[in-house]
C-alpha positions in Angstrom: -20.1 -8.4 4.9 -17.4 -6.1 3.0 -14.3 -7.4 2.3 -11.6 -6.4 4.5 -8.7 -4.6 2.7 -5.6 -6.6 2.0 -3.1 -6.7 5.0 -0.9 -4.4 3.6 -3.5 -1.8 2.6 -4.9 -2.0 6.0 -1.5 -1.2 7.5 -1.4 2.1 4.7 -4.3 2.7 6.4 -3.8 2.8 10.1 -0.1 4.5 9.2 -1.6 7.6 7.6 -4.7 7.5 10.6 -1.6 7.4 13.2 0.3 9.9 11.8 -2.8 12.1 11.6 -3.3 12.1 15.0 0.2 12.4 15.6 -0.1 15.9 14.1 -3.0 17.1 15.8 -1.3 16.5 19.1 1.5 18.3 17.6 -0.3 21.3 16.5 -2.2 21.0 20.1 1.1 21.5 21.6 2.1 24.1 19.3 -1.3 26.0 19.9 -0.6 26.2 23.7 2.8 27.6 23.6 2.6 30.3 20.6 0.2 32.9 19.8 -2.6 32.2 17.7 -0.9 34.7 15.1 2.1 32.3 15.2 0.1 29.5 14.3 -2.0 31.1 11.5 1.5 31.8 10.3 2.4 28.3 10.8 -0.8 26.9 9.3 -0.2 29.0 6.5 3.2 28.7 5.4 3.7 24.6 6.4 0.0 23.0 5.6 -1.3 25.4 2.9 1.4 26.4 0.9 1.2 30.2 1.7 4.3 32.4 0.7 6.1 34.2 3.4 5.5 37.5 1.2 1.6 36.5 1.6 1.8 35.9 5.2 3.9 39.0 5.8 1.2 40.9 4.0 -2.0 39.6 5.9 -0.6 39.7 9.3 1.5 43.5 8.7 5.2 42.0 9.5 8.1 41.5 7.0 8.9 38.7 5.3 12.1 38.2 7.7 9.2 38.2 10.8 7.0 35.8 9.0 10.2 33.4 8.5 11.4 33.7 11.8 8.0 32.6 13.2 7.9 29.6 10.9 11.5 28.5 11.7 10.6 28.4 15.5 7.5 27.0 15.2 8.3 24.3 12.7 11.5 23.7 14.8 8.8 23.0 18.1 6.4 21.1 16.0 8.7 18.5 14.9 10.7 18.1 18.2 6.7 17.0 19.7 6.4 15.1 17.2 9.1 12.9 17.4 8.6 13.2 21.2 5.5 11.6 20.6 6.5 9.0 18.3 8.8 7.9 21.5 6.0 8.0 23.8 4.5 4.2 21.7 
């Protein structure tokens, strides 16, 4: 049998699983209220370290749009995030 990891490794490990999946709800949420553009922009800017002159130029909008868009959609990601964190 393996050995079990050390209690406070294990509770590392379900933390970063839990937040995890507390994002993907997030981002579920976020997918159903904003255009799939938005959430490109989102995706790109927040998760993958995209520049808003990047994102601007890939999607055709000014930098100002592509900002905009991040601001309201970061703003409703981490509202249902700590929405859900109440919901436990």
């Amino acid at each position: 049998m393996a050995d079990l990891p050390a209690d406070d490794e294990f509770g590392q490990m379900w933390d970063e699983e839990w937040l995890s999946h507390l994002e993907q709800a997030a981002t579920i949420k976020l997918r159903q209220q904003y255009s799939s553009r938005d959430c490109q922009i989102f995706n790109g800017f927040v998760k993958q370290g995209f520049k808003a002159r990047q994102l601007a130029e890939l999607h055709g909008l000014t930098e100002n749009n592509v900002n905009q868009i991040v601001n309201r959609t970061k703003k409703t990601f981490q509202a249902e995030c700590v929405r859900l964190q109440g919901a436990d």
